[in-house]
C-alpha positions in Angstrom: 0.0 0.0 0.0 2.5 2.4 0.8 4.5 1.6 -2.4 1.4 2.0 -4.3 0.4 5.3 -2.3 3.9 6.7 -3.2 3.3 5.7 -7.2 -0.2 7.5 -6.9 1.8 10.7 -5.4 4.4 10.8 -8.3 1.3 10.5 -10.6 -0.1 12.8 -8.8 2.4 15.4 -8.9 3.5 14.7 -12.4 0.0 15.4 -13.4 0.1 18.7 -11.9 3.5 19.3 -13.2 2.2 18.8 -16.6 -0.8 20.8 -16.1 1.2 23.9 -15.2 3.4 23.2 -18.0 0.9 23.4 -20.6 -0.9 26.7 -18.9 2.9 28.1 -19.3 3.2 26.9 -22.6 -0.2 28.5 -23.5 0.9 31.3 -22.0 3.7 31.6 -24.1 1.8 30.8 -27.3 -1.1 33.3 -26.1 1.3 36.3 -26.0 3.4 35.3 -29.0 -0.2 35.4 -31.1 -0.5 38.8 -29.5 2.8 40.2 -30.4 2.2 39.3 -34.3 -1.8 40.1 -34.3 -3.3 42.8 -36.8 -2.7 46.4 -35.2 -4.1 48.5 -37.9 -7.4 49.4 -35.9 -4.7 51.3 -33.9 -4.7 55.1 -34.2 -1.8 56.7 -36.1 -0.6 57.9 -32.7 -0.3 55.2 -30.6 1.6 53.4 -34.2 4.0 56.0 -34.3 4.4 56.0 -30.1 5.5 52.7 -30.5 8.1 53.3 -33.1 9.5 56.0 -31.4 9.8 54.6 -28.1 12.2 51.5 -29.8 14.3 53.9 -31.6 14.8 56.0 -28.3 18.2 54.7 -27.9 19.3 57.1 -30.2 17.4 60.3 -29.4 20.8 61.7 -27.9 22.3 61.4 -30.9 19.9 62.4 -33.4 19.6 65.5 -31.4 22.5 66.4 -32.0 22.6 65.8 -35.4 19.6 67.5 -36.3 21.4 70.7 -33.8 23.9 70.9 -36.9 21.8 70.6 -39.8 19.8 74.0 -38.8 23.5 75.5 -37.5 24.7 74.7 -41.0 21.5 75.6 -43.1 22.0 78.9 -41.5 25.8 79.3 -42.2 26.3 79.6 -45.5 25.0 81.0 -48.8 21.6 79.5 -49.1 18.7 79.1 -46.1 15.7 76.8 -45.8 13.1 78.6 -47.9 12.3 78.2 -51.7 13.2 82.0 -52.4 17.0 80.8 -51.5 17.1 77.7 -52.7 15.8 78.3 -56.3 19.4 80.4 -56.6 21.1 77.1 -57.3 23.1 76.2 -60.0 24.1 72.6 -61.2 27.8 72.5 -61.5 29.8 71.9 -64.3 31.5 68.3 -62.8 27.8 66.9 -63.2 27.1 68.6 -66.7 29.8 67.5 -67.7 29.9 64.0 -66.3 26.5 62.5 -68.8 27.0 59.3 -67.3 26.4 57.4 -64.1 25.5 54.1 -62.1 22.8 53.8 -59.9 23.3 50.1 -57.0 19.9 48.9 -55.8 21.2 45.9 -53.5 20.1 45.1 -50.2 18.2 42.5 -48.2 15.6 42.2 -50.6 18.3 40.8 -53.1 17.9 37.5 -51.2 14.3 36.2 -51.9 15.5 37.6 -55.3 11.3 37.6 -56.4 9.2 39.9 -57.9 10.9 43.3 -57.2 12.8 45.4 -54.9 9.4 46.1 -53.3 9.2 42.4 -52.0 9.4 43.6 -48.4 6.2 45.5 -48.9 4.4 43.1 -51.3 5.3 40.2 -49.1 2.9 41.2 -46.1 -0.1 41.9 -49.1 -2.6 39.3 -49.0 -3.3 37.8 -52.5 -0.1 39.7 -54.2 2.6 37.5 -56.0 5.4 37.7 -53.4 3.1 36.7 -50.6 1.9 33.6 -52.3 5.6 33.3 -53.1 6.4 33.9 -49.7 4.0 31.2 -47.4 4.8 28.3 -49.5 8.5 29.0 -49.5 9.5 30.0 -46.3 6.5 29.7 -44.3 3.6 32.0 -42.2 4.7 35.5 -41.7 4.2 35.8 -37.9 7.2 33.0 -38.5 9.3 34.1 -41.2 9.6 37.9 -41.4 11.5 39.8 -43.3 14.0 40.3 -40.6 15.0 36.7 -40.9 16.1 37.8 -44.4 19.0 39.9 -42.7 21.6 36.9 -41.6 21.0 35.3 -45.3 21.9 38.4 -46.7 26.1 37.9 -46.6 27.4 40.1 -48.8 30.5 37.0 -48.6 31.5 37.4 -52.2 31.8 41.7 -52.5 34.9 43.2 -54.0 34.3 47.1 -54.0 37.4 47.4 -55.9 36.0 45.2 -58.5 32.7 47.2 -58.7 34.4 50.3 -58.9 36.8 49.3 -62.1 34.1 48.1 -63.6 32.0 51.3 -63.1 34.7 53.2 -64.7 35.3 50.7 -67.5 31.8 50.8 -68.3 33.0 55.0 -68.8 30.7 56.0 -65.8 31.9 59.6 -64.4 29.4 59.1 -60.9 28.3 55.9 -58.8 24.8 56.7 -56.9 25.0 53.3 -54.2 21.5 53.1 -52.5 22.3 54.1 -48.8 18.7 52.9 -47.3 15.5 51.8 -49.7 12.4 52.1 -48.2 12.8 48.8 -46.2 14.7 50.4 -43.8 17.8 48.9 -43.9 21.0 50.9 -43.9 23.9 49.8 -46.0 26.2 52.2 -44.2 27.3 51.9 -40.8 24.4 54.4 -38.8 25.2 55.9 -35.4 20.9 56.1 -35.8 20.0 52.4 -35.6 21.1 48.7 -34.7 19.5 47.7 -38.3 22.5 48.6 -40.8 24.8 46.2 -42.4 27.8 47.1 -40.4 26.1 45.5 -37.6 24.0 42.8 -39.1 24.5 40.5 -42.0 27.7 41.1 -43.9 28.9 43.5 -40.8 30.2 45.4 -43.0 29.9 49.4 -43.4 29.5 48.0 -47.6 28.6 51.2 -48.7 31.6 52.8 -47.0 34.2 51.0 -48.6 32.8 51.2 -51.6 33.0 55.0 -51.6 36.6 54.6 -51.0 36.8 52.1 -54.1 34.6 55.1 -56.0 37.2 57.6 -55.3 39.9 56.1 -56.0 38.6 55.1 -59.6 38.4 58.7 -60.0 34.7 58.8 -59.9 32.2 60.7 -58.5 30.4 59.4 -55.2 26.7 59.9 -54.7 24.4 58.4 -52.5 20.3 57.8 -52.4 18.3 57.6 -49.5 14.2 56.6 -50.1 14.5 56.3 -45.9 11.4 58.6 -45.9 9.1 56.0 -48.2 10.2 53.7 -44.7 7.0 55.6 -42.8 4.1 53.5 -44.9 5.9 50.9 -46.9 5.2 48.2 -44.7 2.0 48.5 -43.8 0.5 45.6 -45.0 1.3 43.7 -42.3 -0.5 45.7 -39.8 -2.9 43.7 -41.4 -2.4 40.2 -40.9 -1.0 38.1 -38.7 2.9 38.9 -38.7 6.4 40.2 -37.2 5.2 43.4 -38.4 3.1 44.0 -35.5 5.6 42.5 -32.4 6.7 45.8 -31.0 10.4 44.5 -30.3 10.9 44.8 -34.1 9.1 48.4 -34.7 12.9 50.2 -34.9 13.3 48.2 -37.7 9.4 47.9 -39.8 9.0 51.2 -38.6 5.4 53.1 -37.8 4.4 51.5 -41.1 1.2 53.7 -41.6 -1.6 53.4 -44.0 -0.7 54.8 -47.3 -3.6 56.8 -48.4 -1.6 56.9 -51.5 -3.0 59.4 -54.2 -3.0 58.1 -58.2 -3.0 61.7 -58.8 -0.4 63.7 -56.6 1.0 63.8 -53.7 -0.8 67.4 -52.8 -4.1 64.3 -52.4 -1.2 62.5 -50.0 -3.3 62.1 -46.3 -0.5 59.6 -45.0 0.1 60.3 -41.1 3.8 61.8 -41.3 5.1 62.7 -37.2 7.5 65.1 -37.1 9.3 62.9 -35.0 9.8 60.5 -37.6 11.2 63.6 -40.3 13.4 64.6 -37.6 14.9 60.8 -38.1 14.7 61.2 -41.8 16.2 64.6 -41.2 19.1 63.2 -39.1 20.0 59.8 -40.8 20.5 61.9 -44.4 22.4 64.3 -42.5 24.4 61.8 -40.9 25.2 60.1 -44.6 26.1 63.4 -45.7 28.6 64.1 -42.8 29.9 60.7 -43.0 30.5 59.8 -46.7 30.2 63.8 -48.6 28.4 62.5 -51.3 28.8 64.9 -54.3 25.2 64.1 -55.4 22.2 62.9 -52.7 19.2 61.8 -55.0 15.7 61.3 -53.4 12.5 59.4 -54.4 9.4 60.7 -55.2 7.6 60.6 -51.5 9.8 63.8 -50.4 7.1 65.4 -52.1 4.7 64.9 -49.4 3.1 68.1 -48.4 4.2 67.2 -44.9 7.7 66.7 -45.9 8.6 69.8 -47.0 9.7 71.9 -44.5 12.3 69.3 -43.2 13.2 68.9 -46.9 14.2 72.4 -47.2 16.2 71.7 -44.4 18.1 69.6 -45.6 18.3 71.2 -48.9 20.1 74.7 -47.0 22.1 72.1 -44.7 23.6 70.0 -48.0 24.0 73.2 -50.2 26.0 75.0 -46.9 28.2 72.0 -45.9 29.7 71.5 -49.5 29.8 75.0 -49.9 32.1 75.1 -46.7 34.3 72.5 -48.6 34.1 74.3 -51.9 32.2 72.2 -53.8 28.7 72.4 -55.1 26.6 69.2 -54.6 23.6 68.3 -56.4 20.1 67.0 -55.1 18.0 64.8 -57.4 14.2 64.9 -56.9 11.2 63.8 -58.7 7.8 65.3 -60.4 6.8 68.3 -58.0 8.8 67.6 -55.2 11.5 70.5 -55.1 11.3 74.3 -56.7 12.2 73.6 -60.4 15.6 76.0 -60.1 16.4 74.3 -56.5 17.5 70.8 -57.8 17.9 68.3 -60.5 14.8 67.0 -62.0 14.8 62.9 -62.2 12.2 61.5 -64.5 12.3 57.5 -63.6 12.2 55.2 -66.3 11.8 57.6 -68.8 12.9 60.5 -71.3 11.6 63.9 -72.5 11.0 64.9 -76.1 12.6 68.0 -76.3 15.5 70.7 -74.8 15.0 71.2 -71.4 16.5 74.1 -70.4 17.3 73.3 -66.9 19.5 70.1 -66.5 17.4 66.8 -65.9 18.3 63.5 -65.9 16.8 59.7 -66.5 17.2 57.1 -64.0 16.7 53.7 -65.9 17.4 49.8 -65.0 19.6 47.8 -67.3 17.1 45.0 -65.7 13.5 45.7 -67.1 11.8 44.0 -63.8 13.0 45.2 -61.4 16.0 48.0 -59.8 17.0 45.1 -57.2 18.5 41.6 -58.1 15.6 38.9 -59.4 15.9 35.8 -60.7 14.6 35.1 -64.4 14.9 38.9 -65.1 15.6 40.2 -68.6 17.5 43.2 -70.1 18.5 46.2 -71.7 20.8 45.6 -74.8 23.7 47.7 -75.0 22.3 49.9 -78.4 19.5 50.4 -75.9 21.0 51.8 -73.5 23.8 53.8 -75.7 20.9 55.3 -77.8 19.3 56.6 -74.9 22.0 58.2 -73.9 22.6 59.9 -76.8 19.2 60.8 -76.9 19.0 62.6 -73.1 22.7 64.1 -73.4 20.9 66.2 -76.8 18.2 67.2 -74.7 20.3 68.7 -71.8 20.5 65.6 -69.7 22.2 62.7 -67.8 21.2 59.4 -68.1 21.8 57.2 -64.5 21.8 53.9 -65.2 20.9 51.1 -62.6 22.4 47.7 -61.4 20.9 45.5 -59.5 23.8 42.8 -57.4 23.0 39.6 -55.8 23.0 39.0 -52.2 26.3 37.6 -52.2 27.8 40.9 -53.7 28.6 39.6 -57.5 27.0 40.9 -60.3 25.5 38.8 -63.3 27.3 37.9 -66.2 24.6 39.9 -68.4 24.8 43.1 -67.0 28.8 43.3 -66.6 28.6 42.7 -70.5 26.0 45.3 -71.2 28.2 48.0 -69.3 31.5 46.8 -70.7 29.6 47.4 -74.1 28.7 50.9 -73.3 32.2 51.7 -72.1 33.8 50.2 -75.2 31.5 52.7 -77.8 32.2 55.4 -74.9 36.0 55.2 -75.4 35.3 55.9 -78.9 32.7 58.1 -78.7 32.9 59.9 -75.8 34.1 63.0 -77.2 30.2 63.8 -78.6 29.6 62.7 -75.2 31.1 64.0 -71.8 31.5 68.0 -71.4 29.5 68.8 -74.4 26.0 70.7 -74.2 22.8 71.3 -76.4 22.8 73.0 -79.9 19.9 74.9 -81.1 17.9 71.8 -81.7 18.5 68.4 -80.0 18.4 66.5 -83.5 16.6 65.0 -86.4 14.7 62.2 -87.5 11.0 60.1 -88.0 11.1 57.9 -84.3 9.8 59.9 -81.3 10.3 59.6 -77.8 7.1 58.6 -75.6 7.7 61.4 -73.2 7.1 60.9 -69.6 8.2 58.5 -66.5 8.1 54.6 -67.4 8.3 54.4 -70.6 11.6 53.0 -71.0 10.2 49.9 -72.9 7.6 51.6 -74.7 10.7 52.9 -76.9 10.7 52.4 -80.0 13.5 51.7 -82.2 15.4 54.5 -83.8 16.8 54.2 -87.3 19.7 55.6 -89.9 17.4 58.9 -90.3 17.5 59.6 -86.3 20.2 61.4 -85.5 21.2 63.6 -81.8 23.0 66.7 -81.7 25.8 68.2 -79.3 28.2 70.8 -79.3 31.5 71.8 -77.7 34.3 74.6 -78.6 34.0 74.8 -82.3 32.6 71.8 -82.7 29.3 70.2 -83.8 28.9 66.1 -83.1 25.8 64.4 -84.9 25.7 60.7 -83.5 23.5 58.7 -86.2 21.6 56.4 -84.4 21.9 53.3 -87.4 24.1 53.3 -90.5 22.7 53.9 -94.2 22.8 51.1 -96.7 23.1 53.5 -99.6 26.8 54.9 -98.7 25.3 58.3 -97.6 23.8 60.1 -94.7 22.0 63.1 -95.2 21.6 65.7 -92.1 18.9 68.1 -92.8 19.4 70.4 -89.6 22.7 71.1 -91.0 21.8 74.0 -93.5 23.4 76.7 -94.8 20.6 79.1 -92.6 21.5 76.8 -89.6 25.3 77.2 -89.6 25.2 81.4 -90.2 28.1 82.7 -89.2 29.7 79.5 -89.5 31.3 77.3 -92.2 32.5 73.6 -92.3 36.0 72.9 -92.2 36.2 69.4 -91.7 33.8 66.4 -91.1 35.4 63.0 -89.3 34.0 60.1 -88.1 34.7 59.6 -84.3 37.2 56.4 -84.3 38.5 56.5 -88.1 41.3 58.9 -89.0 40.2 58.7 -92.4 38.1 62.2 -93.1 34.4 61.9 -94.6 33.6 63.7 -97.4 31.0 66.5 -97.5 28.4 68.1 -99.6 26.9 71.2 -98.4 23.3 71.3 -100.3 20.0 73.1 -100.3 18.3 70.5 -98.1 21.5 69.8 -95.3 24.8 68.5 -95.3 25.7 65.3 -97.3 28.3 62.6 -96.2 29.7 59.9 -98.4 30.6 56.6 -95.8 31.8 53.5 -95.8 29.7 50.8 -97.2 30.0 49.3 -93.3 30.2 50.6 -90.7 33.4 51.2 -88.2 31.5 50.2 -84.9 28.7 49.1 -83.3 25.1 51.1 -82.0 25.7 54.7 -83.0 28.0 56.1 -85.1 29.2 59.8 -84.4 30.1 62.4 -86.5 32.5 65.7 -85.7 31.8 68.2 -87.8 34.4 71.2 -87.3 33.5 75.0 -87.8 35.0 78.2 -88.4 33.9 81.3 -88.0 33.0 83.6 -91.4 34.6 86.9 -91.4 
C-alpha cells in the first residue's frame, strides 16, 4: 500500500507538473499570437508612439545631429526657404559627367522575387510575393522579413572590382542606395542597430565602396528613399505577422496606412510625425557628414506636403556644408517635389521629347523588372541603353543607369557585358559625349520619344534617319543612331541658314582617321561613308567650324 500510495503521489504530482506546464506553454503561445496580431485598428498615434519609443536609444544622438543641420542651413550661402534655394546652380562636374551608375542591392536581393518592393508586397494578401512567400519560407508571424537579414552575406563583395568596372563601363558618378524604403541601412548608422555594419555582412558596404569610388576617380553619390520607410510596410499591420511584435518596430518602422493618391502627392493624407522627419532629417544628415556624397538623390515621397519643410532643411544644410568644402553638390528629386531652379529634376524610367532648359536626368534599370537583383529577369541591350543616352545628353541631360547585385555581392554575367559594351562605344565616342551641351535643336529624325516617366520599354527603335545633336568649342557632333545602306547620310538640320556665321571645315568620323567627305546642299549636309560601318550602336560624326569673317 505504501509503495502503491507513493506511485499515486508521483502520478499525482506529475500530473500537476504537466498541467502547469501546458498553462505556461499556453501562456507563451497566447502572447506570441499577440505580439504578431493585426494592429491596424490602432490610431496613427499610438503606431507612431511605439516606433518612437524602440528607436529612443538614439534620441541623444539624433539630437545632435539634427542641432547641426539647422546650424549649417544657416551658415552659408543659401537658407531653408524656396526664395533661397531656387538660386542654385548645377555645377559643371555633373554637366559634364552624362554618365552614371545607380546600386539597388540590399536584403531584398535574397528572396531575389518579384521586385525590390518584395518587403512591402510580401505582407499583401493575394499579391505574388506573398503567395511566393508562405509556400516558400512559411507564415509571416514566422518568417519575417527580418530573418532575411543573416541570409543576406554580402561574402563574395569586392568594392574594388565594382568600382573598375564602373569606370570601365565609362561611368563619371556611382549613386549606391544608402537605405531603400525597407529600412535597412547599407552604411554603418550611429541612428540604428538595423544597418549592415552591424548585421548580415557586418560590413559598413557602402563605406568601402565610396573609398573604391574615389579612388577610380569617380564621383560618389548616394540615395536615401528612408522617408518611403514611414508607410511601406504597412500591409502587415494587417495580418498576422512580425510586423506588429513591437520589439521589431525600430526596424518595420510606424508602417502607416498609405492613403496613397493616383493623382499627386498634394491628395497625399499619410500620417507623417514630425518625429519621424526629424529621423529622416538626421539619418541623411548623418550620410552626408559621414560619406560627402557629391550628389544625394531622393525618391518621389519627399514630395509629401508634410515633408517639405524638413526637406528644405536639408536642402540649406547639404548646399551649406559643401559650400564650406568648396564644392557644389547636387540633389535629385522627382515630379513636383523640389522648386524647379532648387534641384535636379529625375524622370524615372523615362525620357523627354525635347530641350529642357534646366539640367534633368533619366534614372533607368539595365534589368527591365526590377531595380534590385531577381531571378529570371531580362534586359536592356547595349544599343539600348547607348541610344538613350545619346538621346538625353541632346536634350540637356544625364542618363543614371541602374544595377541591381546579388546577395552575395557579385554581379550577373549579363549586366557586366552590357556595361563593358557601353564603355567600349564610350572610349570611342565619348568625345560627342562628356563635357559637351545642347545645340539649337537636340536632332533629327522620324522615331519619337514617348515622353514621360516609365516608358523605357515603350521605346521604339530609332533608325539611320535619327540622329542627336551636341556641341562643344567649335565643334558640332551628330551621333546617327543606325548606318545607311546606300553609302550616304544626309543631315537636314545642317543647312546653310542653320550654320550662319559658320562654315565647315572638316567632317570626321569619331574612331576612323580617315576624313568623310561632305556636300553642303539646299536640303543639309551630305556625307559619303563607308559601305559598313566602323562600330557598333551609333555612329558619331565631328563636324568642325570656323567662323566667317
Amino acid at each position: 500500500m505504501r509503495k502503491a500510495g507513493k506511485q499515486r503521489a508521483c502520478s499525482l504530482r506529475l500530473w500537476l507538473f504537466l498541467i502547469a506546464g501546458g498553462s505556461v506553454a499556453l501562456t507563451v503561445a497566447a502572447q506570441s499570437t499577440t505580439q504578431t496580431s493585426p494592429t491596424n485598428a490602432q490610431d496613427a498615434q499610438t503606431i507612431d508612439q511605439t516606433w518612437q519609443r524602440a528607436s529612443s536609444k538614439y534620441d541623444s544622438e539624433r539630437s545632435k545631429i539634427l542641432g547641426e543641420v539647422r546650424r549649417v542651413a544657416k551658415d552659408g550661402p543659401y537658407r531653408a526657404d524656396w526664395q533661397s534655394l531656387q538660386k542654385y546652380e548645377v555645377p559643371d562636374w555633373y554637366k559634364d559627367a552624362k554618365f552614371g551608375i545607380f546600386i539597388h542591392w540590399g536584403v531584398y536581393s535574397v528572396p531575389a522575387f518579384g521586385s525590390e518592393w518584395y518587403p512591402r508586397n510580401m505582407y499583401r494578401q493575394g499579391s505574388d510575393e506573398y503567395n511566393h512567400h508562405l509556400s516558400t519560407y512559411g507564415p509571416l508571424a514566422k518568417f519575417g522579413y527580418k530573418d532575411f537579414i543573416p541570409m543576406f552575406r554580402a561574402e563574395h563583395f569586392d568594392p574594388a572590382a565594382w568600382a573598375r568596372l564602373f569606370k570601365e563601363a565609362g561611368a563619371k558618378y556611382v549613386v549606391p542606395v544608402f537605405e531603400h524604403h525597407d529600412g535597412f541601412a547599407m552604411y554603418d548608422s550611429g541612428l540604428s542597430d538595423w544597418t549592415a555594419a552591424k548585421m548580415g555582412p557586418r560590413r559598413d558596404v557602402h563605406g568601402e565602396l565610396a573609398g573604391a569610388i574615389r579612388a577610380e576617380g569617380l564621383h560618389l553619390g548616394a540615395s536615401s528613399h528612408r522617408v518611403e520607410h514611414n508607410f511601406f510596410l504597412d500591409g502587415g499591420r494587417q495580418i498576422e505577422s512580425d510586423v506588429n511584435d513591437p520589439q521589431f518596430a525600430a526596424f518595420y518602422g510606424p508602417a502607416h496606412t498609405w492613403m496613397e493618391s493616383k493623382q499627386t502627392l498634394l491628395t497625399d493624407w499619410t500620417y507623417v510625425s514630425n518625429a519621424y522627419l526629424d529621423d529622416w532629417l538626421a539619418r541623411d544628415a548623418e550620410i552626408v557628414r559621414k560619406y560627402k556624397p557629391e550628389l544625394f538623390y531622393f525618391d518621389w515621397w519627399i514630395g509629401q506636403p508634410s515633408v517639405r519643410q524638413h526637406l528644405m532643411d536639408f536642402a540649406a544644410f547639404y548646399y551649406n556644408d559643401a559650400a564650406s568644402r568648396g564644392s557644389v553638390g547636387v540633389i535629385n528629386y522627382k515630379l513636383d517635389a523640389m522648386e524647379k531652379h532648387s534641384a535636379v529634376l529625375d524622370v524615372e524610367r523615362g525620357q523627354l521629347n525635347d530641350i529642357r532648359p534646366l539640367y534633368w536626368q533619366t534614372d533607368t534599370s539595365i534589368s527591365n523588372k526590377s531595380w534590385g537583383y531577381i531571378e529570371h529577369d531580362s534586359f536592356k541591350s547595349p544599343q539600348a541603353i547607348i541610344h538613350q543616352l545619346a538621346d538625353i545628353v541632346s536634350k540637356n541631360g544625364n542618363l543614371l543607369v541602374n544595377i541591381g547585385p546579388r546577395s552575395d555581392g557579385t554581379i550577373r554575367d549579363e549586366v557586366q557585358t552590357v556595361l563593358r559594351e557601353v564603355g567600349s562605344w564610350l572610349k570611342i565616342n565619348g568625345e560627342a559625349i562628356y563635357g559637351t551641351r545642347p545645340w539649337k535643336i537636340y536632332g533629327e529624325g522620324p522615331t519619337k520619344i514617348v515622353e514621360g516617366a516609365f516608358h523605357d520599354t515603350e521605346a521604339q527603335p530609332f533608325t539611320d534617319r535619327d540622329f542627336r545633336f551636341t556641341a562643344k568649342n567649335d565643334a558640332l557632333y551628330a551621333c546617327e543612331l543606325g548606318w545607311p545602306s546606300g553609302g550616304e547620310a544626309v543631315i537636314h538640320s545642317f543647312t546653310a541658314a542653320q550654320l550662319a556665321g559658320s562654315k565647315v571645315s572638316s567632317v570626321s568620323l569619331l574612331g576612323s582617321t580617315s576624313p568623310i567627305a561632305f556636300d553642303m546642299q539646299s536640303d543639309g549636309m551630305h556625307l559619303r561613308l563607308p559601305a559598313q560601318p566602323l562600330g557598333k550602336y551609333a555612329h558619331c560624326f565631328k563636324i568642325t567650324l570656323q567662323p566667317v569673317h
